[in-house]
N, C-alpha and C positions, 0 to 999 in steps of 0.2 A: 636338765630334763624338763620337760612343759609339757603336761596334760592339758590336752587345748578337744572341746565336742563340734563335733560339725554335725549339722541339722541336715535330712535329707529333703528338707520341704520348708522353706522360707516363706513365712506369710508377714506380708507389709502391712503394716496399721495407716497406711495413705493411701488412699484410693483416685480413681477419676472416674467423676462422677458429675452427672447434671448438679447444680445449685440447688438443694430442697430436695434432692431426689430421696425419696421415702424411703427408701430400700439401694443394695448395691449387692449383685450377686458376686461371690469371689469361690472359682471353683479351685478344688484341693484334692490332693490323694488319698488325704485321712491319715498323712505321715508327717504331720507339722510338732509330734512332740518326742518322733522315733530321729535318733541319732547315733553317731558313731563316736566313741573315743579315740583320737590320735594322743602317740604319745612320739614324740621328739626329742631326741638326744644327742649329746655333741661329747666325745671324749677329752678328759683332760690335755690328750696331743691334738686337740683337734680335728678330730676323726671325728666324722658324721656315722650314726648308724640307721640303719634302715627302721622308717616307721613301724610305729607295732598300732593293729589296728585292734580294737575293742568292739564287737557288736555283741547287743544284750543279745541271750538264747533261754531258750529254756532249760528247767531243772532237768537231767538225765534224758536229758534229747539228743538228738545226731549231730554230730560233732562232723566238719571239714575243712580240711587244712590247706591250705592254697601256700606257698611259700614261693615268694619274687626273688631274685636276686639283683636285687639294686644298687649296687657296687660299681 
């Protein structure tokens, strides 16, 4: 099993930019700290099972269930 976060918004600490440029605009969603938990498992026979996905939600909020069958 590997509990592995995947980030929906990737911000690079490298930019391009003029030399000396005083400033560097980098636009963003506002989702660079929102992420998702995957979780990956592989059976003793070697059987893969279908990822299980983790999104935060809120306390006693609406709940939706989507289920893939990835087999």
């Amino acid at each position: 099993m590997d509990e592995t976060p995947i980030y929906l918004e990737l911000i690079s600490k490298n930019t391009i930019a003029p030399i000396r440029a005083k400033s560097v605009n980098i636009r963003t969603n506002g989702g660079e700290k929102t992420r998702i938990i995957v979780i990956l498992t592989i059976g003793a026979d070697g059987r893969k099972l279908p990822p299980f996905l983790i999104f935060k939600g809120e306390k006693n909020g609406k709940k939706e269930s989507i289920l893939n069958n990835c087999e």
